[in-house]
C-alpha positions as CSV (number, residue, x, y, z in Angstrom):
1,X,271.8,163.2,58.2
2,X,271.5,165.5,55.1
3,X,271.3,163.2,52.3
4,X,267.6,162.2,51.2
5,X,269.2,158.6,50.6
6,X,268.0,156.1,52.8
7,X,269.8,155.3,55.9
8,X,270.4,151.4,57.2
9,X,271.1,151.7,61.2
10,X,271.1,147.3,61.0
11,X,271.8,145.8,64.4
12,X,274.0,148.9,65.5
13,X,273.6,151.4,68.2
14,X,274.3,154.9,67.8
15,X,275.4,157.1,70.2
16,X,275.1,160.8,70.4
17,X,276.7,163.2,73.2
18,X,276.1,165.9,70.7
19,X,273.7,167.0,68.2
20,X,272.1,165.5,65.1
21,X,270.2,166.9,62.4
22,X,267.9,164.9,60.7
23,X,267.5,166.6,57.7
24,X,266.1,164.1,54.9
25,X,265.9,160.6,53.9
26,X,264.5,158.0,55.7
27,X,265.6,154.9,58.4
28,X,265.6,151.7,57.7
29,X,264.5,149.2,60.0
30,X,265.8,146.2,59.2
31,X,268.1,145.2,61.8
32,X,267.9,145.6,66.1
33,X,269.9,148.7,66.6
34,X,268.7,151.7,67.8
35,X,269.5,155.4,69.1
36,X,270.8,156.2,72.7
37,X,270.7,159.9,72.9
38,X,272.5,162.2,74.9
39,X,272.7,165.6,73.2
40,X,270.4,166.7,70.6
41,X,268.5,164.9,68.3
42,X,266.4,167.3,65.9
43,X,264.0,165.9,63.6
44,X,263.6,168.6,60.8
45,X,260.8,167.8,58.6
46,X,257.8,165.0,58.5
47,X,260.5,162.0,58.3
48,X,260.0,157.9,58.6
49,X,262.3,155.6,60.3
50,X,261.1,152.2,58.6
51,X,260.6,150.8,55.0
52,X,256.9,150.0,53.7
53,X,257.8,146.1,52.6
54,X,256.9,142.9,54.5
55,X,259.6,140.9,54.4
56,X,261.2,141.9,57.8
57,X,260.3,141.7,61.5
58,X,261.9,144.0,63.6
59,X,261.7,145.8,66.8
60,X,264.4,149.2,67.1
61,X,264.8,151.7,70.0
62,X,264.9,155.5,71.0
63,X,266.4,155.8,74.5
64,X,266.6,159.7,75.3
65,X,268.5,159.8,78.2
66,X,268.6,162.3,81.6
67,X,269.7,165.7,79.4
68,X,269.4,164.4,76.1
69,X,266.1,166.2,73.8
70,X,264.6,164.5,71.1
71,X,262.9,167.5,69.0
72,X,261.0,167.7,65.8
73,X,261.5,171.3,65.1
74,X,259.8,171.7,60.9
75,X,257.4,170.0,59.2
76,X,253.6,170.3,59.8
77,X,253.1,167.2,59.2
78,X,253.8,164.0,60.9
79,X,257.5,162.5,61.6
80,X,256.6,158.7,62.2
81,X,258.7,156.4,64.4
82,X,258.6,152.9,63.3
83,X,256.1,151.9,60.3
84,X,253.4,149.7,60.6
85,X,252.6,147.3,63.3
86,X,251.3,145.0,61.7
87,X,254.6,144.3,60.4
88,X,256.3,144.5,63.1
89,X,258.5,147.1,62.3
90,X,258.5,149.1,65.4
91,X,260.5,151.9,67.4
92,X,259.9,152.0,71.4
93,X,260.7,155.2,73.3
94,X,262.2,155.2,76.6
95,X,262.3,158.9,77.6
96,X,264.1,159.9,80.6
97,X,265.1,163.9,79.2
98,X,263.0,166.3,76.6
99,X,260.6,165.4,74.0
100,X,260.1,169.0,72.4
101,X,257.6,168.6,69.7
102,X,257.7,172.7,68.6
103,X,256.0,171.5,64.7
104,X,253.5,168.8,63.5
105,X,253.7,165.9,64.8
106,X,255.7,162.7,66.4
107,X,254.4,159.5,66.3
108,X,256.4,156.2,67.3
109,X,254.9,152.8,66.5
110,X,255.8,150.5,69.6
111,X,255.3,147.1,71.0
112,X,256.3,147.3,74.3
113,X,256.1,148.6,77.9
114,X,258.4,151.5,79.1
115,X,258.3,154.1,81.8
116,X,259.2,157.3,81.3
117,X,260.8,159.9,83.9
118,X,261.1,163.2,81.6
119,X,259.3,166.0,79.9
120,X,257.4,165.9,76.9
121,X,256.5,169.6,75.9
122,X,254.4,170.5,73.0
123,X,255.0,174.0,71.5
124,X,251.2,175.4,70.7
125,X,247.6,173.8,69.5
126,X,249.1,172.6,66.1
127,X,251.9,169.8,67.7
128,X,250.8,166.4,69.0
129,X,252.7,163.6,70.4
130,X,250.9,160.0,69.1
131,X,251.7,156.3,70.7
132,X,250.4,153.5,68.3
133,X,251.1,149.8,70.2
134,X,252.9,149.7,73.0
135,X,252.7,151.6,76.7
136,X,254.3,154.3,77.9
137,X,254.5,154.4,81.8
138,X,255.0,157.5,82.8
139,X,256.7,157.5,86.5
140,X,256.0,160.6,89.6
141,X,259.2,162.7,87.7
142,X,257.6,162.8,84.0
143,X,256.1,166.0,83.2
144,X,253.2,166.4,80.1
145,X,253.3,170.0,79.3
146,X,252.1,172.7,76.4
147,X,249.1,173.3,74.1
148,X,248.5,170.5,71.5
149,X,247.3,167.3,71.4
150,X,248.1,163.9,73.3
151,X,247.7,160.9,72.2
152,X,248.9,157.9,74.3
153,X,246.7,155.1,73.9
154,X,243.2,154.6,74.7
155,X,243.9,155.6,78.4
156,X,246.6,157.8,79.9
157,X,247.5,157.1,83.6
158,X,250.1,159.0,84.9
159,X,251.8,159.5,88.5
160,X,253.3,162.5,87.2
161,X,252.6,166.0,86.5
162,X,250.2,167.7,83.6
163,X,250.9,171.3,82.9
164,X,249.0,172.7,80.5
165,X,250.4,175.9,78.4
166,X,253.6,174.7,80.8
167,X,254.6,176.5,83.9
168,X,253.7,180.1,83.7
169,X,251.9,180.3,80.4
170,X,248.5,179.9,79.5
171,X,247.8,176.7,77.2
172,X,245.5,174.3,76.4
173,X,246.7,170.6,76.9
174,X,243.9,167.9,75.2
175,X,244.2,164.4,76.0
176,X,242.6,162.0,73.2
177,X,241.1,159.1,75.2
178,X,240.8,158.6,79.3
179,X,243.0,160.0,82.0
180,X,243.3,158.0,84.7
181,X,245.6,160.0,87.6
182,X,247.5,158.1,90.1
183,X,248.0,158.9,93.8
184,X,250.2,161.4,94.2
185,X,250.2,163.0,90.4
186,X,249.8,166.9,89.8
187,X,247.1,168.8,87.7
188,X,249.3,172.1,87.6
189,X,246.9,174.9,86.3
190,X,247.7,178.8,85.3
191,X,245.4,181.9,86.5
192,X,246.1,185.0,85.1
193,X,243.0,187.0,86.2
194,X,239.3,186.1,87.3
195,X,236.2,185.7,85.6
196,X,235.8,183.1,82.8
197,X,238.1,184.7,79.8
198,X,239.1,183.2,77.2
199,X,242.9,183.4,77.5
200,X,243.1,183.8,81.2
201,X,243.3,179.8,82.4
202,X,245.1,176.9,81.4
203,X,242.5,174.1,80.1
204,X,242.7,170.2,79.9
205,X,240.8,168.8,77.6
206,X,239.9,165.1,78.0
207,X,237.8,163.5,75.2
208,X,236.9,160.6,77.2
209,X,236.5,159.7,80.7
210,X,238.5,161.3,83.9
């Protein structure tokens, strides 16, 4: 997708076994279709899928499926999924592989309830993932993992695992709102030495209540 025309995905459903670069131009949203990703899908640069007009109410889909990664790899800024909801022009995530946010940040505009078995892995302290409408469920087999910022609505509850700096690296993982952690979910912390320095723990940061 190199062209910075505008793209018109309608009622149809694209599927990808293999890899897509999103490289420019935007999505329209007019229309029911949506993604079902198998392979790669790599958002390269601070992109929209939606039109700002309100003349149409739709509701499209990303479903990332077991071994498929959705990544935004460039752009500092934010790649927004779905436009405005109170225009119902929304994008809902199922997530069952990788979300790899390794710049800026991805943000999906939803209006529904999905649970989510997979990873989402933020890359260092400047990536976030943002949820605006809509739930994300995330099941015993999701994992939330990396340094950045989380934002899933105004509580989190999760019967999954949170590793911050991910599995054998030291991070900082910051949760914007409440965590609320189910029976059976996993706090998965790093050590690399004793003492309190900086640089030598994994920290979660919650900004409300836990």
């Amino acid at each position: 997708l190199d062209s910075g025309n505008t793209k018109y995905l309608g009622d149809r459903t694209i599927t990808n076994s293999g890899t897509i670069n999103w490289n420019a131009g935007s999505v329209d949203h007019r229309g029911n279709g949506g993604v079902v990703n198998n392979g790669l899908f790599d958002i390269k640069g601070d992109l929209s899928w939606g039109v700002e007009d309100n003349t149409y109410w739709y509701a499209q889909f990303f479903q990332n499926n077991t071994g498929g990664t959705l990544r935004k790899s460039a752009g500092t800024g934010t790649a927004a999924l779905g436009w405005d909801p109170y225009w119902d022009r929304f994008v809902n995530l199922t997530n069952n592989g990788l979300v790899d946010i390794q710049a800026g940040t991805l943000q999906f505009w939803g209006n529904t309830t999905t649970t989510n078995n997979g990873e989402f892995r933020l890359a260092d302290n400047n990536t976030s993932l943002r949820l605006i409408g809509g739930t994300l469920n995330l099941a015993g087999s999701s994992i939330l993992s990396g340094s950045g910022a989380i934002d899933l609505g105004p509580t989190l509850t999760t019967a999954g695992t949170i590793s911050p700096g991910g599995a054998g690296s030291i991070g900082t993982l910051t949760i914007n709102g409440n965590l609320n952690l189910l029976p059976g979910s996993i706090l998965q912390m790093d050590l690399a030495g004793s003492g309190i320095v900086p640089g030598l723990f994994d920290k979660l940061i919650v900004s409300g209540t836990a």
